[in-house]
PABA-632737 format. One line per field, with one value per residue (C-alpha): residue number from 1; x, z, y. Coordinates in nm, 3 decimals, decimal comma. Each point is the difference from the previous one (the first is absolute). Layout:
lumgu c(NUM	...)
xx c(X	...)
zz c(Z	...)
yy c(Y	...)
# end
This chain:
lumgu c(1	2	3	4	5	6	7	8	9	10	11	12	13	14	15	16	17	18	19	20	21	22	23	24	25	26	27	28	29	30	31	32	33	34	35	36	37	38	39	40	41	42	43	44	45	46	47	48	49	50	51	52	53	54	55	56	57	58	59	60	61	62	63	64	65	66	67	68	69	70	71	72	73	74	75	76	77	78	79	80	81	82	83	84	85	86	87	88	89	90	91	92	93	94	95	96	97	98	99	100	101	102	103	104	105	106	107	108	109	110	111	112	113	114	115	116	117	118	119	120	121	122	123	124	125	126	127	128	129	130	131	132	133	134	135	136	137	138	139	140	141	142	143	144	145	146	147	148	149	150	151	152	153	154	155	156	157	158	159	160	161	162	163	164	165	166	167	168	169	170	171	172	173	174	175	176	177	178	179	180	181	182	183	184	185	186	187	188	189	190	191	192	193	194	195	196	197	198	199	200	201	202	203	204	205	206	207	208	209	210	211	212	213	214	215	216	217	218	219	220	221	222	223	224	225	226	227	228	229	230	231	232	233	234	235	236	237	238	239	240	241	242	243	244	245	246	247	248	249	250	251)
xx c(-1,833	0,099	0,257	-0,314	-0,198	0,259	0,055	-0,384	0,048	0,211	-0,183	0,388	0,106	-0,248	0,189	0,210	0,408	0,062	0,225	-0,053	0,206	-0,044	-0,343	0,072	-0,181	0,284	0,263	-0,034	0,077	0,275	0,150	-0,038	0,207	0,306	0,015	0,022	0,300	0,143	0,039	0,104	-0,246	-0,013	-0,336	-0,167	0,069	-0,108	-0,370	-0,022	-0,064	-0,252	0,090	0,104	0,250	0,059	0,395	0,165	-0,062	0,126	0,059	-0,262	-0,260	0,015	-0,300	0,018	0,153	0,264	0,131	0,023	0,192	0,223	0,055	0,041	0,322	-0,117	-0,224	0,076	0,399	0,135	-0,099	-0,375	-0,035	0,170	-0,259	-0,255	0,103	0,102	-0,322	-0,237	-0,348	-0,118	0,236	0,146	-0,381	-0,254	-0,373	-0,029	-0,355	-0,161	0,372	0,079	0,300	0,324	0,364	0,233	-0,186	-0,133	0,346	-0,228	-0,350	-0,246	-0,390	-0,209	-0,023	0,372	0,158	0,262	-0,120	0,317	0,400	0,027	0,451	0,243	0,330	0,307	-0,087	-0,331	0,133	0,285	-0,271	-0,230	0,380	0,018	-0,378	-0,007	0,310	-0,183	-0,291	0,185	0,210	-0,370	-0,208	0,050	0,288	-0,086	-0,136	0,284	0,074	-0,219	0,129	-0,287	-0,287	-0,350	-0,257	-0,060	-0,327	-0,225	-0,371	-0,235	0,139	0,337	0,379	0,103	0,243	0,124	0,398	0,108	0,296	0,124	-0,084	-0,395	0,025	-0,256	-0,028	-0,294	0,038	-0,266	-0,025	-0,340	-0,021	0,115	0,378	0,235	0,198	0,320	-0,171	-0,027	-0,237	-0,317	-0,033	0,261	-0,076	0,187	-0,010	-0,295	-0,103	-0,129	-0,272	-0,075	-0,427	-0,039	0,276	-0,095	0,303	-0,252	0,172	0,038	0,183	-0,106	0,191	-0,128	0,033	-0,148	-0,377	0,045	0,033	0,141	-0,131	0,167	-0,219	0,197	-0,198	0,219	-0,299	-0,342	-0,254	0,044	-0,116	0,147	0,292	0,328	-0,019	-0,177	0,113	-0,258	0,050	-0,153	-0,049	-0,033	-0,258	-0,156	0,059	0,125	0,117	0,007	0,201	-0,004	0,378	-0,006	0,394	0,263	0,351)
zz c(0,634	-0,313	0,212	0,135	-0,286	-0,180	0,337	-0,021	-0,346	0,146	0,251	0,035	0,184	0,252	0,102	0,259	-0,036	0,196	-0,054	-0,045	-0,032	-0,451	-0,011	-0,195	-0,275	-0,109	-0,028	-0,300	-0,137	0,227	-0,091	-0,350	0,077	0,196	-0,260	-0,294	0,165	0,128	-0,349	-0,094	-0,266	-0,089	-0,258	0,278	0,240	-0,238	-0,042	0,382	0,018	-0,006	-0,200	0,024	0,277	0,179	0,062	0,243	-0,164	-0,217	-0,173	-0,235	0,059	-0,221	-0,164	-0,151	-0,025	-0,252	0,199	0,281	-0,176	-0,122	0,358	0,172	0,123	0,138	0,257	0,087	0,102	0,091	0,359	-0,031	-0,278	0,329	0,254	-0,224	-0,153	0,371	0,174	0,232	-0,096	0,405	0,145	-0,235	-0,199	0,179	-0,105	0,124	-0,031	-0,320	-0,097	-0,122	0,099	0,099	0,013	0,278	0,134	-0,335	-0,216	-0,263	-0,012	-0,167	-0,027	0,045	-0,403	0,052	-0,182	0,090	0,054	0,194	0,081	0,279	-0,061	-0,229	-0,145	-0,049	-0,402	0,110	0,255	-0,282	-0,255	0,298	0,057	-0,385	-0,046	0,257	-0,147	-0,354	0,190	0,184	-0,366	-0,125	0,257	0,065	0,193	0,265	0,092	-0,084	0,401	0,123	0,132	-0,180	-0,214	0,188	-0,269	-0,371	-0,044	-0,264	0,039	-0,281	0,122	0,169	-0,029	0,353	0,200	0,371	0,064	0,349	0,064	0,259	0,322	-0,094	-0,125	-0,254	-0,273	-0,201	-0,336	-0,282	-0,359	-0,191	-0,263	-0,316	0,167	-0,023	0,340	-0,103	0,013	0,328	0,219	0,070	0,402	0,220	0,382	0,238	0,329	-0,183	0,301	-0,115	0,149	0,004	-0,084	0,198	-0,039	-0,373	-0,163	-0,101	0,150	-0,143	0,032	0,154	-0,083	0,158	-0,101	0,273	-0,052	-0,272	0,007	-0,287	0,083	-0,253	0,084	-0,154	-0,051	0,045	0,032	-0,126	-0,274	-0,388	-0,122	0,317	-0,136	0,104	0,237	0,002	0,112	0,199	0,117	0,311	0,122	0,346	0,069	-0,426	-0,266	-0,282	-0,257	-0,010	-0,329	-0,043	-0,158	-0,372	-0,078	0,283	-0,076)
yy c(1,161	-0,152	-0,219	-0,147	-0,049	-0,242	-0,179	-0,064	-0,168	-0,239	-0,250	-0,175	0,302	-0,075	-0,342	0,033	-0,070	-0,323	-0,255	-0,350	-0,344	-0,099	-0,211	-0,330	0,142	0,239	-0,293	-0,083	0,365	0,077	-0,326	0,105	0,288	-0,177	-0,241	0,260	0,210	-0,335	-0,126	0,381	0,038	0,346	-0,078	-0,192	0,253	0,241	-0,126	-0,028	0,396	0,219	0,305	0,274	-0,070	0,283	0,114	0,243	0,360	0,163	-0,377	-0,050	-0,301	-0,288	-0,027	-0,366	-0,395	0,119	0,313	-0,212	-0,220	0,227	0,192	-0,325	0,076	0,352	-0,090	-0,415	-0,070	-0,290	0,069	0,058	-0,305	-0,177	0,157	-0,102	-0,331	-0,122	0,144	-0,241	0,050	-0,096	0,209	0,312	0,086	0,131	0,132	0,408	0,044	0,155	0,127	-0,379	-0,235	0,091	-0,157	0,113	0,326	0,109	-0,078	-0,107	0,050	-0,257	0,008	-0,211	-0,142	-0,076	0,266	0,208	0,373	0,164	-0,052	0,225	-0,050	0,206	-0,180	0,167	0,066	0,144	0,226	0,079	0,107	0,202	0,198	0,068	0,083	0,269	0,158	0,011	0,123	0,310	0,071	0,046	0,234	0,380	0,089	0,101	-0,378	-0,220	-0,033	-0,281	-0,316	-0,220	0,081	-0,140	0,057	0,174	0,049	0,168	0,107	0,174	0,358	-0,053	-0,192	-0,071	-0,146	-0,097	-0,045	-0,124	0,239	-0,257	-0,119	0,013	0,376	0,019	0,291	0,008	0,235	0,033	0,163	0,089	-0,293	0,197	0,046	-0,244	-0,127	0,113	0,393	0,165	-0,141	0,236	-0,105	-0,180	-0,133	-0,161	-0,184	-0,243	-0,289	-0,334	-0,186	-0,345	-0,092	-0,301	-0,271	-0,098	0,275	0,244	0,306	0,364	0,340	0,328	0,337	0,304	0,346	0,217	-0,071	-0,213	-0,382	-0,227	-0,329	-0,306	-0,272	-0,368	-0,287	-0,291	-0,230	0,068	-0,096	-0,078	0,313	0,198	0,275	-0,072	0,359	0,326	0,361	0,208	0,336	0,169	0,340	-0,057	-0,254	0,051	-0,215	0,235	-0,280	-0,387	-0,094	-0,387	-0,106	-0,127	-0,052	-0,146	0,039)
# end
């Protein structure tokens, strides 16, 4: 299994998920931190994270200091700069492991060089732009899939556009065109009823779609090695391996 192979790549993944009270050797950088969104310093803040910074999708990741200057306001409000600013390094950060160091049950996530790698919280402007980005998105695809409740992945391999749209209540549909169409054309396969399965408790996870003795298996690294893709689509015929297609473009 190419699921396995990557997994071997990474000797973190072997480390098991516990959690831990903040040695005294991450102070210093989660002081850092509280001290930067105390004095509301967007620049300081700014420098404190490790890029890109992943956002809720379909909101685009920002991929550097001056983006995240300029989308301040999207993803900190006055009530997370609070959280943060006000936060007790002995008793709201803790170390998880491998995964890095957490504030308040993974609010924010930190590793272990003290920068910021994830804001696991969506402000009222970012939830207003993830409303208007899925309208764009539905005004721009085929017809007859403008009825999802929220996109969960675009995805583009050498061979094939494809997407997954949660149709509410954890209804996944998984549709695909052959690379030279365009998503607003008809797609050339649709599937429903998709499940999603969690690979250990590091957010790799992925989606299988079946279509009577064929599997569609979306396998989504969330965590994995530098060169690692970001997800790859393989395709069974009952228990064979008919096509593993690493991803090359995320949308």
């Amino acid at each position: 299994m190419k699921l396995l192979s990557y997994i071997l790549l990474c000797l973190s993944l072997f480390f098991a998920s516990h959690t831990f009270a903040l040695e005294q050797q991450y102070h210093q950088n989660i002081s850092s931190i509280i001290a930067a969104f105390k004095a509301d310093d967007k620049t300081a803040v700014a420098a404190l994270v490790s890029y890109p910074l992943k956002r809720s999708y379909p909101v685009p990741a920002i991929n550097n200091e001056a983006e995240l200057v300029e989308r301040f306001d999207d993803v900190f409000d006055e009530t997370l700069i609070k959280q943060i600013a006000n936060s007790n390094i002995d008793t709201d950060w803790d170390k998880v492991g491998w995964r890095g160091i957490m504030l308040n049950s993974g609010l924010v996530w930190v590793d272990t060089d003290g920068k910021i790698i994830g804001v696991n919280y969506q402000t009222a402007k970012e939830q207003l732009l993830v409303k208007n980005l899925i309208a764009a998105d539905k005004q721009a695809l085929h017809p007859s899939l403008n009825n999802f409740d929220k996109p969960v992945l675009k995805w583009q391999t050498a061979k094939y556009r494809m997407r997954i749209d949660d149709l509410g209540d954890n209804n996944y549909r998984y549709a695909s065109w052959h690379i030279d169409k365009k998503t607003s054309d008809k797609p050339d396969s649709v599937l429903f009823n998709g499940e999603m399965n969690f690979e250990g408790s590091g957010g790799n996870h992925s989606y299988t779609f079946k279509n009577g003795r064929y599997r569609y298996v979306l396998q989504v690294s969330v965590i994995g090695c530098e060169n690692s893709p970001p997800g790859w689509l393989e395709v069974y015929k009952d228990d064979e391996l008919l096509l593993s297609e690493d991803v090359i473009i995320t949308k």
